[in-house]
C-alpha positions in Angstrom: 48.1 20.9 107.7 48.4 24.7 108.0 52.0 26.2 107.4 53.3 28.4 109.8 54.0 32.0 108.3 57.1 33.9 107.6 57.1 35.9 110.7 56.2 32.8 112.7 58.8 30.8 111.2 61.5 32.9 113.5 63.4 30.2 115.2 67.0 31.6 115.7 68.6 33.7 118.3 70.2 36.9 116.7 74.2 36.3 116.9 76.4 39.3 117.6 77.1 41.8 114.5 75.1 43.4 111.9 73.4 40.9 110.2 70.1 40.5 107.8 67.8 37.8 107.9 67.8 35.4 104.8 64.7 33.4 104.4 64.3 30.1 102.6 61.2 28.1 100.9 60.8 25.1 101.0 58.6 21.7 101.2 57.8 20.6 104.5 58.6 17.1 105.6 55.7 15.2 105.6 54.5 14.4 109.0 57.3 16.8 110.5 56.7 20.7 111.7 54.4 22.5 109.4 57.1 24.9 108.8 57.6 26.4 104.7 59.6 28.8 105.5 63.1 29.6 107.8 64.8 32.9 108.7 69.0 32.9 109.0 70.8 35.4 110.3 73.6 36.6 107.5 76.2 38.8 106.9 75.5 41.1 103.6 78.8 40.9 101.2 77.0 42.7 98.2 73.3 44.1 97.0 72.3 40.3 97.0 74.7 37.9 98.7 75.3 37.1 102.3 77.3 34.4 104.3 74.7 32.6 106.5 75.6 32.5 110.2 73.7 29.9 112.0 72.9 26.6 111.6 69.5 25.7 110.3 66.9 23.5 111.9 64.5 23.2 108.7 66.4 24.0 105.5 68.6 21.8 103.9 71.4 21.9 101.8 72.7 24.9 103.5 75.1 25.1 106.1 77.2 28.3 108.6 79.2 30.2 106.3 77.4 29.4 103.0 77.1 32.2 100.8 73.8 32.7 99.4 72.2 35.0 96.5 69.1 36.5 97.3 66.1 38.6 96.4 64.7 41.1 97.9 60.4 40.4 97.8 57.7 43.3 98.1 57.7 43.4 101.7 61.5 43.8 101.6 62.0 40.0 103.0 65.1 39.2 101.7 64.3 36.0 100.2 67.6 33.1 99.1 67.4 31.9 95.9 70.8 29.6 95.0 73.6 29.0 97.4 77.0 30.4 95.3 79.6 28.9 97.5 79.7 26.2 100.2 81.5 26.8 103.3 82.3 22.9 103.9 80.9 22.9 106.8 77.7 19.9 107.1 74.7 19.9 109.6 73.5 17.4 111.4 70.3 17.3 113.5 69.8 15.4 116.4 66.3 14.9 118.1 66.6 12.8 121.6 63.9 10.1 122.2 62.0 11.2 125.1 61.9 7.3 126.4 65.2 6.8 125.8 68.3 6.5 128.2 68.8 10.4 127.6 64.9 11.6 127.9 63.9 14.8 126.1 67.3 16.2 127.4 69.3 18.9 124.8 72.2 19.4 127.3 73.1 15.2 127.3 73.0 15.4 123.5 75.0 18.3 123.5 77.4 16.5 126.4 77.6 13.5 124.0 79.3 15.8 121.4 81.4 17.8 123.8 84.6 16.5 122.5 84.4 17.7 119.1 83.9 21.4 119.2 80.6 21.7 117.5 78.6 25.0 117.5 74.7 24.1 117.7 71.3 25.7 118.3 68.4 24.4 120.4 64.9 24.5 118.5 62.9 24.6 122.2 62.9 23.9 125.9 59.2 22.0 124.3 61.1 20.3 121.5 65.1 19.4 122.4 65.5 19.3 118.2 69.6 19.9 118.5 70.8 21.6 114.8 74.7 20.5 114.9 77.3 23.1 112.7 79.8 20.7 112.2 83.2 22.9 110.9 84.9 21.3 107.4 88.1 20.2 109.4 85.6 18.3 112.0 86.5 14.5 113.1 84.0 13.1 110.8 84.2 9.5 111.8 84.0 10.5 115.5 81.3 11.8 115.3 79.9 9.7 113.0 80.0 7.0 115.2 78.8 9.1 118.3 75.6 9.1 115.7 75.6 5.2 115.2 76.2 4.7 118.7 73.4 6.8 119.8 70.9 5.5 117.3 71.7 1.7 118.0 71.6 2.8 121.9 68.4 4.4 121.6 69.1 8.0 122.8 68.3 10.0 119.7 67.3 10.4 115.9 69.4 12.3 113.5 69.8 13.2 110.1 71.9 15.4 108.1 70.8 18.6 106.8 73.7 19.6 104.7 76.7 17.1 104.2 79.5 17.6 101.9 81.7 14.9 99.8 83.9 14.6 102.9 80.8 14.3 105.4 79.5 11.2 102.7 82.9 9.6 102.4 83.9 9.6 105.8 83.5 5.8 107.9 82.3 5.8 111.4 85.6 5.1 113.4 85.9 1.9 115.2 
């Protein structure tokens, strides 16, 4: 399968402020978008760290407000090469089944989440891929059993991008 380039690979709305893009590398999924490479927008904090400001539909291990090291490559892509301090705060990735109960519908994901204050990103009206930033002070078990729920229920897929000790530790609530 071809991978889509760098440029390409420009998936995320610019928030407000003067930020840099930070691209990662990494190994496509197999059987998954033939994405290698992500952009995120970042604030700079020195020559060659930044604190990454969205959440990320592709990479993981990173999360909003990680603060990455990176390199700057020929073309002057600013290219991350080591996280060097975690934020706390996991992601969590939710794809709706299009024949489920919810169809192919981002804003009933994003309605079954309401409660807990999550900031999130849409990948595309074509592919409702919903990138959760779940903050480190987050109701964990709540929304670990809105997960469950919706698995069992058939309304969505999920996985998590970037979880932390707490994310791991945390049962559903019940």
């Amino acid at each position: 399968m071809d991978h889509v380039s760098v440029m390409d690979a420009d998936l995320h709305e610019r928030p407000a402020g003067d930020l840099i893009k930070v691209w990662f590398k990494f190994i496509p999924h197999e059987g998954w978008l033939p994405h290698d490479t992500e952009g995120l927008w970042a604030t700079q904090l020195s020559e060659d760290t930044a604190r990454v400001e969205n959440v990320a539909f592709l990479q993981d291990g990173i999360a909003q407000g990680d603060v990455v090291r990176f390199q700057v490559g020929d073309e002057g892509v600013r290219w991350a090469t080591a996280r060097v301090e975690a934020s706390g705060h996991c992601v969590i990735r939710v794809l709706p089944v299009p024949s489920g109960p919810l169809g192919a519908s981002a804003p009933a994901v994003h309605a079954a989440f309401e409660g807990f204050g999550l900031g999130s990103e849409v990948f595309s009206a074509d592919l409702p891929f919903v990138a959760f930033d779940v903050p480190a002070d987050a109701d964990f078990s709540g929304i670990k059993q809105v997960l469950a729920d919706g698995k069992s229920n058939g309304w969505w897929h999920f996985e998590v991008g970037c979880g932390t000790d707490r994310w791991w530790n945390a049962a559903p609530s019940r």
